[in-house]
N, C-alpha and C positions, 0 to 999 in steps of 0.2 A: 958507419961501415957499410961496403954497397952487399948488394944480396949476389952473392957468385953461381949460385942456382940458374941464372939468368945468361951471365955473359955469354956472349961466342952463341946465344940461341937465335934461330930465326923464328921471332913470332908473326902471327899475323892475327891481327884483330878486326872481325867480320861483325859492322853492325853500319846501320842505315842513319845512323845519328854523328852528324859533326862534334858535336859538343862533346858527347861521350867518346868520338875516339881518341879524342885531344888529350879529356882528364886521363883515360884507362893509359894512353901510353908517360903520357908526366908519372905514372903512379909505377909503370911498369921499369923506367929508368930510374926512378928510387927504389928500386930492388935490383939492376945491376944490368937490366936490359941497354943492348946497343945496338938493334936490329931488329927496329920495329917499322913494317909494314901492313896497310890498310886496306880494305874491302866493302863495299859500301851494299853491296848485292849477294848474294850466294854463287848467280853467274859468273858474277866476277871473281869469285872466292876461288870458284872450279878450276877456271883460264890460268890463276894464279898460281896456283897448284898443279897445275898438269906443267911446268916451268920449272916451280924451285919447291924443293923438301923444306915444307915448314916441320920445327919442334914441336914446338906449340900454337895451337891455334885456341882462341877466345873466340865465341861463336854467339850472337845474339838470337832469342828462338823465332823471334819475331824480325822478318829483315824487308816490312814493307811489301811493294810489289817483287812477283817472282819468288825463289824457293826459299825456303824458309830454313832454320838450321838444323832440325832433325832431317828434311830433305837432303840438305847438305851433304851431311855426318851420311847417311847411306849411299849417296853418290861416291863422295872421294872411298867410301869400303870397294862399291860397287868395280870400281876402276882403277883401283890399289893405289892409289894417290896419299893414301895416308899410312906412312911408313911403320913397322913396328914398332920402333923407339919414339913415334910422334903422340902428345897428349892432345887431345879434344875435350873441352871444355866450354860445356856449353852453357850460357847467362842468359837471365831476363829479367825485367820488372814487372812479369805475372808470375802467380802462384796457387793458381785456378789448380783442381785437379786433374780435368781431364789434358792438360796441356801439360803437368809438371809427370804425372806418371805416364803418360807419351814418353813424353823425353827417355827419362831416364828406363822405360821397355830397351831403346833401343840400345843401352850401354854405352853411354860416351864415359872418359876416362873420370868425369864429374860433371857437376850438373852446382852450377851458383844461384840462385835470386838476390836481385836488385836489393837493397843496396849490399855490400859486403865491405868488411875491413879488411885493410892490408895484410892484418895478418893472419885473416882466416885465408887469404888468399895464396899466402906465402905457406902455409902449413899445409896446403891441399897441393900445393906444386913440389914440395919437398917430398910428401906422402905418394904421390905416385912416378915419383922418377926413382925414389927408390925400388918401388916394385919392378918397375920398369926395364932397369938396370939389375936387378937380382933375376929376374926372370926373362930376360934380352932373350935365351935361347926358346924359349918356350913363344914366345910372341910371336918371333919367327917363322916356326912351326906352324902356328895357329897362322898369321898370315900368307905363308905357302899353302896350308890345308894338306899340311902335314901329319893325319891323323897317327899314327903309328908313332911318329914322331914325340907327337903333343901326349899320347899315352906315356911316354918313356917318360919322358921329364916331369910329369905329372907326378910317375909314382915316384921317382927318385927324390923330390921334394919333400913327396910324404914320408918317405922313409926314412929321410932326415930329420922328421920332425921339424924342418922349416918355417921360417916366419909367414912363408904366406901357403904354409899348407892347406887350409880352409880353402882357400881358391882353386888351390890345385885340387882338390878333392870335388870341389866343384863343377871344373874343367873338365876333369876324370868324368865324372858321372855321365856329363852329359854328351860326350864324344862316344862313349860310350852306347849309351842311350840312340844316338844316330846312326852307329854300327851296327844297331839289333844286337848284342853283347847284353841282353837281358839278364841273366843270372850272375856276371862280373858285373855289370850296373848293381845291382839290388846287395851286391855284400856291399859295396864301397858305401850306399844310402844308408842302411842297414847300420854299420859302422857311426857313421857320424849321428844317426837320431838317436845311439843309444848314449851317445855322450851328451848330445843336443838337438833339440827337438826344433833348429831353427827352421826359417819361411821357404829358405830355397830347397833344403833337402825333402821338408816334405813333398815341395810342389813335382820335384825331379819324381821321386817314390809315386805319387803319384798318377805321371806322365805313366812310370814303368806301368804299372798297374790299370791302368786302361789301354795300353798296346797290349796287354795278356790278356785283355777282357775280365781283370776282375774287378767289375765294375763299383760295387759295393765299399771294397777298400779304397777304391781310387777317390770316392765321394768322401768317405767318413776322413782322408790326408787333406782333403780339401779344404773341410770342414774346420779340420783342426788350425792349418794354416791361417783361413780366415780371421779364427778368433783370436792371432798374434796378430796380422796386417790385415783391415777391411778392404784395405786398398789396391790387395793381392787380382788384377786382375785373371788374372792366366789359370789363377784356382776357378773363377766364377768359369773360365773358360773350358776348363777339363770336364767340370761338374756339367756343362752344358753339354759337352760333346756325348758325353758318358748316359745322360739322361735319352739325347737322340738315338743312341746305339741300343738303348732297350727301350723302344718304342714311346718313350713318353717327351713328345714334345711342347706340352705345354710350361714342364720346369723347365724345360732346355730355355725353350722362349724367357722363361723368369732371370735364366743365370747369363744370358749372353744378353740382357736388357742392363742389366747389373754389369757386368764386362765392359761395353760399350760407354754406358754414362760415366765410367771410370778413366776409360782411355780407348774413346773411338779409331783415333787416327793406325788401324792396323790393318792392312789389307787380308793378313789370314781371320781374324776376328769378325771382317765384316764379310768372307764368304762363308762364313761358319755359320753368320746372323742371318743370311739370306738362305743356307740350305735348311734352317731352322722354317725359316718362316714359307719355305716351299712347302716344309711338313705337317706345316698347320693350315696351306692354302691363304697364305695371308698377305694381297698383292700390293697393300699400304707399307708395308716393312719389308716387301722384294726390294719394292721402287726407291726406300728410302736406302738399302743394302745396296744395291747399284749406284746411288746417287754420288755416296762418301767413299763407293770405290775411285769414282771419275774424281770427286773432291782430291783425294788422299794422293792420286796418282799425278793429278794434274802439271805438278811441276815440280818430279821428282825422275829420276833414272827410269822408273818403270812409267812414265810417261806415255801414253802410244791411245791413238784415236780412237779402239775399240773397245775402251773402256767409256766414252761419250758416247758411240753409237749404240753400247747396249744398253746405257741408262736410257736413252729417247726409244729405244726399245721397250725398254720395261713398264716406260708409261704405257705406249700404246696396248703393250700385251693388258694391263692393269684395266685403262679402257675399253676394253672389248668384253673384259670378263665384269661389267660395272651395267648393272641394271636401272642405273638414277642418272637421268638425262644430265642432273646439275653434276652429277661426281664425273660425267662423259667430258662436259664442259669444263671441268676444272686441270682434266686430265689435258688435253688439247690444248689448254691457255699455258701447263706446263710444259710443254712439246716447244709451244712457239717460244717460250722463253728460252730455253736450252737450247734450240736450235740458232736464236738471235745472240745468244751470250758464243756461242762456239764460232762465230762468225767472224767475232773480233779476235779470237784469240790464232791466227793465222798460222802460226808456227804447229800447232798441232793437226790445223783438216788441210795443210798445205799440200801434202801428198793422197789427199782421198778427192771424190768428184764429189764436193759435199751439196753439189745442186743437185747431182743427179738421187744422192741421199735423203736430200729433204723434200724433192718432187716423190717418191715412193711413202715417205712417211704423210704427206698430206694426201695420197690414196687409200692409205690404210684409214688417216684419221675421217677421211668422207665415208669408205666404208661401215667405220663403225656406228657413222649417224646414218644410216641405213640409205647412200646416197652411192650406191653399187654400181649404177651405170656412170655417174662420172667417176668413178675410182678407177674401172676399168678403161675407162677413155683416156685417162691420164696416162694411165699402165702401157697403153695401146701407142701412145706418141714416143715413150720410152723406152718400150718391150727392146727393142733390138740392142741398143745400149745397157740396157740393165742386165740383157743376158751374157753379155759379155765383162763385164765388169766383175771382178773376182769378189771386192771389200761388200758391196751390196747385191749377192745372187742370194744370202739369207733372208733380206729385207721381200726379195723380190718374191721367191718363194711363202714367205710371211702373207703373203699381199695375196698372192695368188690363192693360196687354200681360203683365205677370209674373202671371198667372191667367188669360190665353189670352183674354181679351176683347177681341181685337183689332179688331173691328170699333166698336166703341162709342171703343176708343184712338185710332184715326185720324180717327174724326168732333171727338172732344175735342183732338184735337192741331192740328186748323185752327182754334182758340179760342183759343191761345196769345198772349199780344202780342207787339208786334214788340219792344217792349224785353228781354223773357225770351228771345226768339228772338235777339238781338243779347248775352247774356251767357255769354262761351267758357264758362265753366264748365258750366253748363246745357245749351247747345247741344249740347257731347259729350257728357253726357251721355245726353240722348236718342237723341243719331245713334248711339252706342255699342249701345245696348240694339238700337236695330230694327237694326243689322249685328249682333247678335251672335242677334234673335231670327228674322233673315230666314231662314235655312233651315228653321228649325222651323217658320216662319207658313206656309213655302210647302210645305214636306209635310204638315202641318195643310191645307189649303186644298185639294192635290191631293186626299187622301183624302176629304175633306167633300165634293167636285164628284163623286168616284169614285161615292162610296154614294149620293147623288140620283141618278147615272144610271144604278146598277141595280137603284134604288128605282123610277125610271120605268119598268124593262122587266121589273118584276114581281120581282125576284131578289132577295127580302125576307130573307132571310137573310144573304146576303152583304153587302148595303147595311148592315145593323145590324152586323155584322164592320166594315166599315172604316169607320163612325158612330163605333165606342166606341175604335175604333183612334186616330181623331182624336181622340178624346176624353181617353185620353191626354197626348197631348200638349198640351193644352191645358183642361185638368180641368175650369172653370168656363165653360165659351164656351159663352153661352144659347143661340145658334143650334144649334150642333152638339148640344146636350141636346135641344133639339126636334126635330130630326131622330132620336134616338134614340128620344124619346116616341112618335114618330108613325110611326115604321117596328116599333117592337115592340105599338103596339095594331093595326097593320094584320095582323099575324105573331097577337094575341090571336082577333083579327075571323076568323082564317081556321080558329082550332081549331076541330075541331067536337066535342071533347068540354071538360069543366072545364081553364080557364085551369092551366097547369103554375105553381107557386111561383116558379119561377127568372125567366119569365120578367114576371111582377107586379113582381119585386124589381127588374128592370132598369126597369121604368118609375117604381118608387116613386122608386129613386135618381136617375134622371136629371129627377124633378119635384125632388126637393129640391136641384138645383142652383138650377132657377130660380123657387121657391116664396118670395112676399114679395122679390121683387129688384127693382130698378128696371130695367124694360124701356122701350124703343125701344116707338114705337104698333105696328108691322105686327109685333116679337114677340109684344107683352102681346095683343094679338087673335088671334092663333097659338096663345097657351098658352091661353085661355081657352078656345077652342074647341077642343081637347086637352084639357083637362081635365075640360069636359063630353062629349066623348067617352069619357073612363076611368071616370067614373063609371058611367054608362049601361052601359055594358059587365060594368063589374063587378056591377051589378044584374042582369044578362041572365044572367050566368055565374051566379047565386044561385039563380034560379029553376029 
């Protein structure tokens, strides 16, 4: 007898193996299939779908090179490709954890492992087409983002005492829950845990109670959940957040370590793990939070370059704050690897100037081996490109405060758009470096104010003392070079016998900071007429 579940459907079965698609569809015509089509890619899966309305799709997790099938399963949500009435169903022959509770975070209509019998097969396609079809108007809803909608049918179910009221109550809660609908959230919770105390209502009760801030009950729902499901990532997740929000990040750190080895692959999880480990200052668990962001994203919807340029960010930023020359070196060998792997992948740095990106990052990476005059030299071939260039004027600014150009960094950093200004990772970035370079800028600054005002009351020796003092700390700042120029030809001006050696060499070197640079107009006019005054001079001194 054939399985009529099947006829008149249009399947598509997405996996990277011949062999397997052959047996799965011989298996799916002995259940009454007669419109079976193939996908060997997720690429291909997409193209094929953006065409024709599959019913059902069979979805491999693993699909080789390119997206993978929970990538998939968010794409066709992302771009409405996968219709209310259509099942996803998604296979593999792993059943790792961190890979099986990925999956099924993101909700596909079921979730198979390698090997299955026909008729568990057949029982899992019957079971959600009924739903499917009982609740056709409500799917709907939920696919339009119908909220208002998806409430009505929600309750109407439960009021019937319905066969899938458990879900509708579920639905309920958590649309709810998105609404800010706090105290209609918490009866409908409230309700179901006093019947049963299962994993999802507590986790939902939960959520409620840490967006109230009561932090205490929201850990003890967590708790409980745990001891039904270990596997309950989203509890370790709350309990993490909830620890952050009252100051203690070292359990937050414990419970989103615990989260992660459960089921990494989630972009909210791992900016959660990385605002953790900003709290703790901990730049080995930034770098690795950035890393599995660029992993995660790489060849999914949310795709997009500046999720790679802020991981090659985060090294360097990690490098610069790293006192052990070998952990400098490991950081940099990281750099070039990530920079060489992004090379080949063309379709993602296709629209950025990723030379112009990785000439700035091998200035930052010189800088931080304390090799300041080529960084700046580099920066100097570059300057007029980089300052126009939208994706890299953070890089560029990055570069410029790490070689004491701080004045030229805050004129470039009100260039930034508001979209880079709106991406956490970037964001701290930046706000990281000027808290961690503010006390330097501002002993830099004091010292620079100090030597002009006893450059103005004649005390030319000491203003060049705490000129080169400043200078120091910030090696390449064209300004404070010119203040050294121009306080040791005032100091040449006043010998009255031949210019001393030592004192030519302080002017030679503090020209070749800023000789061939790209300057600001009120510098480049400053040096120029500086440097015809050292010639002059040095011609006076010949004679």
């Amino acid at each position: 007898m054939q399985y009529k579940n099947l006829e008149n459907q249009r399947v598509l079965i997405v996996d990277d193996q011949r062999a397997f698609q052959l047996m799965f569809k011989g298996v799916l015509y002995s259940m009454g299939a007669t419109n079976v089509a193939f996908a060997p890619t997720g690429e291909q899966a997409l193209a094929k779908c953006s065409n024709i309305d599959f019913d059902i799709l069979f979805v491999d997790y693993h699909l080789g090179i390119g997206k993978n099938g929970k990538q998939l399963l968010e794409d066709l949500r992302e771009k409405k490709l996968l219709k209310p009435h259509s099942i996803f169903m998604l296979i593999t022959g792993e059943s790792s954890v961190p890979v099986v509770v990925s999956a099924v975070e993101l909700e596909p209509d079921d979730y198979l492992v390698k090997p299955f019998s026909q008729s568990v097969l057949r029982s899992r396609i019957i079971r959600i087409q009924h739903k499917k079809e009982h609740l056709a108007g409500l799917f709907q809803a939920l696919y339009d983002n119908d909220f208002n909608q998806v409430i009505a049918l929600c309750q109407q179910e439960i009021a019937e005492a319905g066969r899938y009221q458990q879900f509708c109550k579920r639905v309920l809660a958590e649309n709810l829950l998105a609404l800010k609908r706090y105290s209609e959230a918490e009866q409908v919770l409230s309700s179901c845990l006093e019947l049963r105390r299962n994993g999802w209502a507590l986790l939902l009760m939960a959520r409620l109670c840490f967006e109230q801030q009561r932090f205490n009950e929201s850990q003890t729902l967590c708790d409980e959940a745990l001891e039904e499901n270990r596997l309950f990532a989203e509890a370790y997740d709350i309990k993490a957040r909830s620890y952050l929000a009252e100051n203690d990040p070292e359990q937050a750190f414990i419970c989103i370590q615990a989260a992660t080895d459960i089921a990494p692959y989630s972009m909210q999880r791992q900016y959660l793990y990385m605002d953790i480990a900003h709290a703790l200052e901990d730049t080995t668990a930034k770098v690795l939070a950035s890393k599995q962001l660029y992993e995660i994203t790489r060849r999914s919807i949310r795709q997009d370059v500046s999720h790679l340029l802020n991981y090659i960010r985060s090294i360097i930023a990690a490098a610069t704050l790293s006192d052990e020359p070998q952990q400098r070196n490991r950081y940099s060998q990281e750099v070039a690897i990530a920079l060489q792997r992004a090379r080949r992948d063309d379709s993602l740095i296709r629209e950025t100037d990723f030379d112009l990106f990785e000439v700035l990052c091998q200035a930052r990476l010189d800088s931080v081996s304390g090799q300041q005059f080529q960084a700046k030299k580099t920066y100097a071939a570059v300057a007029q490109l980089a300052e126009t260039q939208q994706q890299v004027i953070p890089d560029t600014v990055l570069l410029l405060n790490q070689i004491g150009e701080f004045e030229q960094a805050d004129r470039l950093a009100t260039l930034i758009d508001e979209g880079q200004r709106n991406d956490p990772v970037l964001r701290r970035l930046l706000s990281e470096q000027l808290r961690q370079n503010q006390s330097q800028q501002q002993y830099f600054a004091q010292l620079n104010k100090d030597g002009i005002r006893q450059y103005k009351d004649g005390q030319h020796l000491a203003a060049l003392a705490l000129f080169e003092q400043a200078l120091e700390l910030a090696p390449m700042n064209t300004g404070c070079a010119l203040n050294v120029i121009q306080t040791s030809l005032q100091l040449l001006k006043n010998q009255s016998k031949a210019p001393g050696s030592s004192m030519l060499e302080r002017c030679k070197k503090a020209f070749r900071i800023v000789d061939n640079m790209p300057l600001p107009e009120h510098h480049r006019k400053r040096y120029e007429e500086l440097l015809s005054q050292f010639s002059k001079l040095k011609q006076e001194k010949r004679r």
